[in-house]
Legacy VTK file of the C-alpha trace (Angstrom):
# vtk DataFile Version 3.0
C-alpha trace
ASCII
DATASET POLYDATA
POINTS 409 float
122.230 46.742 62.641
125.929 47.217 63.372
127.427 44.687 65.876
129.958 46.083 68.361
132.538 43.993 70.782
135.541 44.930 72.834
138.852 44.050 72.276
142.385 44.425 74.225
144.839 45.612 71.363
147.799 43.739 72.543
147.053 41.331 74.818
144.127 39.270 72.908
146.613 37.433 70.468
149.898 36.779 73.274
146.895 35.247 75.534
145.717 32.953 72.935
148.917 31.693 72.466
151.688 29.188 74.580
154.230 31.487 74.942
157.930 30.566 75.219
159.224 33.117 77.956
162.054 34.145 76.070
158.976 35.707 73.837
156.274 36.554 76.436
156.592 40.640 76.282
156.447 39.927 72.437
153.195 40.175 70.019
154.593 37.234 68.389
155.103 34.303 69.896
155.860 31.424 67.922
159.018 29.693 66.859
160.324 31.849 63.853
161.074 29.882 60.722
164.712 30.670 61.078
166.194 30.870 63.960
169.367 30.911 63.274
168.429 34.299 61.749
169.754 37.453 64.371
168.587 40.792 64.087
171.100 43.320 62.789
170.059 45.907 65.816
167.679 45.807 69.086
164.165 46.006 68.378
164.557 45.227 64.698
161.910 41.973 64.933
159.835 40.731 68.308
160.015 44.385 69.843
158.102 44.602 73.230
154.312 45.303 73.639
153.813 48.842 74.966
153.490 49.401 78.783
149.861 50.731 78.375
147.173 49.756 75.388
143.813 51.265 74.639
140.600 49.428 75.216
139.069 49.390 71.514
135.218 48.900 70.410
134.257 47.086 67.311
131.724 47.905 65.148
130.505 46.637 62.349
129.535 49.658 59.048
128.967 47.121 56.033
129.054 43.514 55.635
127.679 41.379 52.455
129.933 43.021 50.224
132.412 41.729 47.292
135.745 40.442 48.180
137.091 43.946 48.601
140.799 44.445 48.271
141.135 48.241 49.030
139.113 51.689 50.296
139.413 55.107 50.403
136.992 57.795 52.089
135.360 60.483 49.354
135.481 64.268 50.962
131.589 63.610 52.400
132.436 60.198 54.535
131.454 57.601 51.903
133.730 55.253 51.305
134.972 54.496 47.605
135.986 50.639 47.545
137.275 48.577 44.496
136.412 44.654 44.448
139.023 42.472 43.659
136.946 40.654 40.612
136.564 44.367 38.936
134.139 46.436 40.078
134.410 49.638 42.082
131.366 50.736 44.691
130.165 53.599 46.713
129.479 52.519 50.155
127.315 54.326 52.524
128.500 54.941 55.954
124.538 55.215 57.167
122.975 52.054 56.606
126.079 50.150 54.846
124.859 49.425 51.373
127.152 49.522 48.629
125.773 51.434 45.548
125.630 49.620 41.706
128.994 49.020 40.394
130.628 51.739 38.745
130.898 51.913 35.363
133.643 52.438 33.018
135.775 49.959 34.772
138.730 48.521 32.402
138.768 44.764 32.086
141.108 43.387 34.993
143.014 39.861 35.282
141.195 38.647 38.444
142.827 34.852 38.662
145.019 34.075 41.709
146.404 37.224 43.166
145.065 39.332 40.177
142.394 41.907 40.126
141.138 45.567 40.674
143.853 46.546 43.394
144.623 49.880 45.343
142.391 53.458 44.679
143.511 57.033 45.580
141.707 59.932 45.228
143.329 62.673 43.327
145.362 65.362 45.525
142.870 67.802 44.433
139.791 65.737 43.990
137.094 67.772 45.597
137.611 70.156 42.709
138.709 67.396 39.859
136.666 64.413 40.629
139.874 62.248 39.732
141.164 59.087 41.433
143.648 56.690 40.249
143.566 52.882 40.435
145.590 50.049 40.596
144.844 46.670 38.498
146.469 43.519 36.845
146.013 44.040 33.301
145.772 41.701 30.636
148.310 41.836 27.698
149.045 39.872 24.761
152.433 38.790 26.514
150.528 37.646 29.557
149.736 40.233 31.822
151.160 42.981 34.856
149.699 45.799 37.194
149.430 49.103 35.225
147.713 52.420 37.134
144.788 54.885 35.539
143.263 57.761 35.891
139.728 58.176 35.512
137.211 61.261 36.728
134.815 59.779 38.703
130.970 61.083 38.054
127.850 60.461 39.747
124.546 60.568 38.663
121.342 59.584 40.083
119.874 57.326 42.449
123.281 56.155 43.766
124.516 55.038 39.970
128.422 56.755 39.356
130.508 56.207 36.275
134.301 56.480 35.139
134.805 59.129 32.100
138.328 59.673 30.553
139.971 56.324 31.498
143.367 56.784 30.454
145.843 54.054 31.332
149.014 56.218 32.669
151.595 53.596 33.714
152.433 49.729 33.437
154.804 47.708 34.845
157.127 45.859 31.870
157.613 43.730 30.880
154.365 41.514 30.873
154.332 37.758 32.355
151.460 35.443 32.178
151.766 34.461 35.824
148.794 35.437 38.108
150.670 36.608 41.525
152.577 39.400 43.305
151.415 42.183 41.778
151.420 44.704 44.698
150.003 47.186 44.760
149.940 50.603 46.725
149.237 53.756 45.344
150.458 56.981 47.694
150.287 60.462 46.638
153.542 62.306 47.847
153.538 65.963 49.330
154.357 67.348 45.809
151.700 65.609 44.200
153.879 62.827 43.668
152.749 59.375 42.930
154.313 56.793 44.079
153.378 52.880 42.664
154.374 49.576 44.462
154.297 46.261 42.463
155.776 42.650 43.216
158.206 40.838 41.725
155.860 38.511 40.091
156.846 35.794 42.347
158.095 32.801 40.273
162.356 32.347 40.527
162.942 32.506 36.941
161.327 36.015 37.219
161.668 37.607 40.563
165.582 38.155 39.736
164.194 40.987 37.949
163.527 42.884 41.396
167.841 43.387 41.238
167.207 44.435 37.340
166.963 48.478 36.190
165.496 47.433 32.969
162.935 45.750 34.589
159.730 46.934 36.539
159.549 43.641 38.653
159.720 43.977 42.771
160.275 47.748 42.352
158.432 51.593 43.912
158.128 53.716 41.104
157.371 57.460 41.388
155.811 59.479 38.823
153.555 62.361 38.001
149.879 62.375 37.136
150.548 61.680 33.927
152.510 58.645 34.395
155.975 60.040 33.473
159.412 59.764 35.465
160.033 62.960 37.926
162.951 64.796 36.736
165.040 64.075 40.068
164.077 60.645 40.167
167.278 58.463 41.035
167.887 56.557 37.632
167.051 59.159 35.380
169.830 59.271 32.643
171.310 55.842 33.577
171.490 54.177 30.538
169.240 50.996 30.784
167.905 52.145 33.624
163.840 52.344 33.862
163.511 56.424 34.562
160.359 55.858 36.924
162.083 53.862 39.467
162.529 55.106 42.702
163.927 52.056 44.792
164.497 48.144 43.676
164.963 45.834 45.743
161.500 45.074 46.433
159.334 41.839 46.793
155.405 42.126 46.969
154.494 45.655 48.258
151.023 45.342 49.434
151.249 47.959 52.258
152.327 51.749 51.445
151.692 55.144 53.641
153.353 58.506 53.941
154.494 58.985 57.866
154.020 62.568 59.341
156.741 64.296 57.680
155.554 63.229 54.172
158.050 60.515 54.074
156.806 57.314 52.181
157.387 53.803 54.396
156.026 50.385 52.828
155.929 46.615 54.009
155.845 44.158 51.581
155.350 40.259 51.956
158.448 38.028 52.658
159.004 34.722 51.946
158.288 31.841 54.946
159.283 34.458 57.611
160.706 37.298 56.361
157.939 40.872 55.663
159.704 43.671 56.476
158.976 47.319 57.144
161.215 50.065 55.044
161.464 53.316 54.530
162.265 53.454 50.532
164.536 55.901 49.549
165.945 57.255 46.279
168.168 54.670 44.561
168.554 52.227 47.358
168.586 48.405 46.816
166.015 46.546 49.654
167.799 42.819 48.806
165.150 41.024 46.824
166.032 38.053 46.398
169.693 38.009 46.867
169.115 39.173 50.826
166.489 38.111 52.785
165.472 37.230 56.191
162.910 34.116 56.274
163.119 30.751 54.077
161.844 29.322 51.354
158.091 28.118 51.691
160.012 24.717 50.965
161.955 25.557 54.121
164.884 25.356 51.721
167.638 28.981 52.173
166.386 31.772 49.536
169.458 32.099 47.392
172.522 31.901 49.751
170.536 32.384 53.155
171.990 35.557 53.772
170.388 38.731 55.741
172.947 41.657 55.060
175.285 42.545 51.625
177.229 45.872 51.311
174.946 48.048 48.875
171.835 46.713 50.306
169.361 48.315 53.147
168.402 45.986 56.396
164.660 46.830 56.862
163.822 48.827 59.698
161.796 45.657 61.474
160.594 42.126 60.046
158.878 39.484 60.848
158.931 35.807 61.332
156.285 34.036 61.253
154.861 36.643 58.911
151.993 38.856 59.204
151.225 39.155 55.421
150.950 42.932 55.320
148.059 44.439 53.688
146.928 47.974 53.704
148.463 50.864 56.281
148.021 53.967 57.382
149.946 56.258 59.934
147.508 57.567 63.033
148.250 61.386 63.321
144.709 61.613 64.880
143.549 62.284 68.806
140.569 59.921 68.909
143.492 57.023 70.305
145.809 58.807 71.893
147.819 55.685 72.679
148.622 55.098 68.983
149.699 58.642 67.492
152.513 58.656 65.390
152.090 54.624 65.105
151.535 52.761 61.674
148.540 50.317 61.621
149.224 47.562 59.007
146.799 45.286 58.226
147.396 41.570 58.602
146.040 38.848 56.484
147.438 35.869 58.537
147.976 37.409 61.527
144.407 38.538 60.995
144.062 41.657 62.724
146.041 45.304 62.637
148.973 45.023 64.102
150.123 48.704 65.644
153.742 49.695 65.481
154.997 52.809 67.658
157.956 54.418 66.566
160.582 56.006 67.801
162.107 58.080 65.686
162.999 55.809 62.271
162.734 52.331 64.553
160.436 50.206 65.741
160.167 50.809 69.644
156.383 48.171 70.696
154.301 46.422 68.663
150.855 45.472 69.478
148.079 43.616 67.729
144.495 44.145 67.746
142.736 40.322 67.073
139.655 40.917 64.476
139.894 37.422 63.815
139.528 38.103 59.999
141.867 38.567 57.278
142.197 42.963 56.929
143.104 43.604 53.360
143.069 47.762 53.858
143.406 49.681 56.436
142.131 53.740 56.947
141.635 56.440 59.551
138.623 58.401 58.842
138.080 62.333 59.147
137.123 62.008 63.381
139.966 59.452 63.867
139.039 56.056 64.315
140.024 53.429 62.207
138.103 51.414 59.182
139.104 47.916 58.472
138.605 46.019 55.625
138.087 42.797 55.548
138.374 39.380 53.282
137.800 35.861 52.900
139.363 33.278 50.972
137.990 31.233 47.807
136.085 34.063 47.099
134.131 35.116 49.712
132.941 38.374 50.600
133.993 41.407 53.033
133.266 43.367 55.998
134.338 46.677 57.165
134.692 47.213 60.640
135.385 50.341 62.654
137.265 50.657 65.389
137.184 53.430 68.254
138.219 53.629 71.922
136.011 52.440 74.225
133.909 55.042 75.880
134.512 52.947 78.978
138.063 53.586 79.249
138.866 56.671 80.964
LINES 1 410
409 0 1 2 3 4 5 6 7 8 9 10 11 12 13 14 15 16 17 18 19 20 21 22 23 24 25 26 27 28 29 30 31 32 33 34 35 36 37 38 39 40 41 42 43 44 45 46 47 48 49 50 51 52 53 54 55 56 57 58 59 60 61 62 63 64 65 66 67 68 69 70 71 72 73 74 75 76 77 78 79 80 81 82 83 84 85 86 87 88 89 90 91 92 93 94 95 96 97 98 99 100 101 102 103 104 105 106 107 108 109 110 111 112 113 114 115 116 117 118 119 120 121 122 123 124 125 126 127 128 129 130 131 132 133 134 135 136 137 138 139 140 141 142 143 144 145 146 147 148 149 150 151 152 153 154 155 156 157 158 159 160 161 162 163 164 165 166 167 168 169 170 171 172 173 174 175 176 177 178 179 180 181 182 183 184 185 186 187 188 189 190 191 192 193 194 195 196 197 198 199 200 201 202 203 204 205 206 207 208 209 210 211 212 213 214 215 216 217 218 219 220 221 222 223 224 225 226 227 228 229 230 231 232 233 234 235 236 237 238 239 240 241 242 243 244 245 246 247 248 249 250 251 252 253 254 255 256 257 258 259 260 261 262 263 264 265 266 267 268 269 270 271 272 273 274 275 276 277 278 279 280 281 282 283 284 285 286 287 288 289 290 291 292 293 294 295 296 297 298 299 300 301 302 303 304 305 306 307 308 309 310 311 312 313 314 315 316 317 318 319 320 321 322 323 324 325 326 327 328 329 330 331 332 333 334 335 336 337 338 339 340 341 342 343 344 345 346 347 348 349 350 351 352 353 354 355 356 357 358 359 360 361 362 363 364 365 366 367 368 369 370 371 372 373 374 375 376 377 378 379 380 381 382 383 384 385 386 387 388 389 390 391 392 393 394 395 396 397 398 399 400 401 402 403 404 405 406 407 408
């Protein structure tokens, strides 16, 4: 049976917490892990809760599941979910049960950060049956996140399958390491797709984030097919890898397109340091030559430095982090309090944190404490919210839903 509880979105984590007063209108409050580090405008880190927060309800739609890593509702409510070790499932809103694994799968590499990532349903899926998926794939020269396309088919008795598997994009070159390998997959207005990958993480490879002959810590944005759009930035630069979009980029685990179609993305910084952007054509985000944040040794990444001419200052960070995973923008009525806010999923902050904007900045943030590491985040068809979440070594997920409170007036 589900399980339901009430939560105060913003104030649940600040109460937990000794607050210095300098931070005590803040979601965060701990010391950041450099402090020497300023903001480059007001409200660009630490902005202040908002004056009013909605009461929200917990319930609990499926538990006992794989470690998930990602969901996305099908047209009739179910909810399509891909499990980090390789499988894919069809999980029933009803009663919660996830369906057999899904065949048709390609093999995935599932150590460390590896495995079957991010799923999207084809723009016109309810006539296609397409989706496309996100996975580290193994290679002879190690291994790196590549996309497919697949039709999805059911059959009976709950049993679906994947026909025409074609793998449409990969990331180059490979790298036997096993982390930061995004990934996001967003369809664009146009029927755009847009990709997110890491930088793979290791310093004799992440340099290849500042690198336009390299797919490391970059958004790409391509067609269904896996080709370069014709107005894509780099297209015709000689070196330059035609599918790029923007570079710049560390680990991209969080991706969503904001009201107006426009994509935003948060990706995981160093020891302090994830930061909200809005990625646009041909811009450099810093990675690794400009950071906020430290090392994990505590040591300065590169020259410690937070601004360059020619790169972008995100539009907010963090420190401590959050470690971003999964997002979506709220556009619906059922919480009032949060349209036109992004929800981001947090694995160490463990809960969605809820960002209101104003305009392109960053004007509250609140946090809603699930006490569980959310690894996706979605607003179903009536408006509340699905969370998804994980535990470490292994373990398995939950996903919870979250309404407001039919007590709160």
């Amino acid at each position: 049976m589900p399980r339901t509880g009430t939560l105060f979105a913003s104030t649940i984590l600040a109460a937990a917490l000794a607050a210095p007063v300098a931070f005590a209108q803040t979601a965060e409050t701990k010391r950041p892990n450099a402090p020497s580090q300023t903001p480059a405008f007001e409200n660009q880190t630490r902005a202040p809760l908002p004056e009013a927060s909605p009461e929200i309800e917990v319930e609990t739609v499926a538990e006992d599941l794989p470690h998930l890593w990602s969901m996305e509702f099908l047209p009739d409510g179910r909810m399509l979910v891909t499990a980090k070790q390789g499988d894919m499932h069809i999980v029933s809103q009803e009663d919660g049960s996830a369906g057999p694994a899904i065949e048709g799968v390609p093999a995935v590499m599932s150590n460390g950060q590896g495995g079957l990532l991010d799923v999207a349903l084809a723009p016109d899926f309810e006539t296609s049956n397409m989706i496309y998926f996100s996975f580290s794939e193994p290679r002879e020269d190690g291994n790196g996140t590549s996309v497919a396309s697949a039709k999805l088919v059911e059959g009976q008795n709950g049993a679906a399958r994947l026909e025409d598997v074609n793998v449409i994009f990969q990331q180059m070159p490979g790298y036997d390491g096993n982390k930061h390998f995004g990934s996001r997959l967003v369809f664009g207005p146009e029927g755009e797709l847009y990709v997110t990958v890491g930088e793979r993480s290791d310093a004799e490879v992440r340099t290849g984030a500042q690198d336009l002959a390299s797919g490391f810590g970059k958004v790409f944005r391509i067609n269904t097919s896996g080709k370069a759009l014709d107005d894509n930035p780099f297209v015709g630069t000689d070196g330059a890898l035609p599918e790029i979009w923007s570079l710049g980029h560390r680990n991209v685990q969080a991706a969503a397109l904001d009201g107006d179609g426009r994509l935003w993305t948060i990706e995981h910084g160093p020891k302090g340091g994830d930061e909200l952007n809005r990625p646009e054509a041909g811009k450099n985000y810093g990675w690794p030559e400009v950071t906020y944040g430290v090392e994990y040794s505590g040591r300065a990444v590169g020259d410690g430095i937070t601004s360059q001419e020619g790169t972008e200052q995100p539009v907010y960070y963090w420190d401590p982090v959050i470690a971003p995973s999964g997002m979506a923008y709220y556009n619906a009525e059922a919480i009032p309090e949060w349209q036109n806010a992004f929800l981001v999923g947090g694995l160490v902050s463990r809960g969605i944190v809820v960002l209101h904007m104003e305009g392109d900045r960053v004007a509250h943030e609140e946090r809603v404490n699930l006490d569980a590491r959310i690894r996706d985040v979605k607003v179903a068809p009536d408006g509340s919210v699905f969370a998804v979440t994980e535990q470490r070594g292994g373990g398995g997920s939950t996903i919870l839903r979250l309404t407001k409170s039919d007590d709160q007036s």
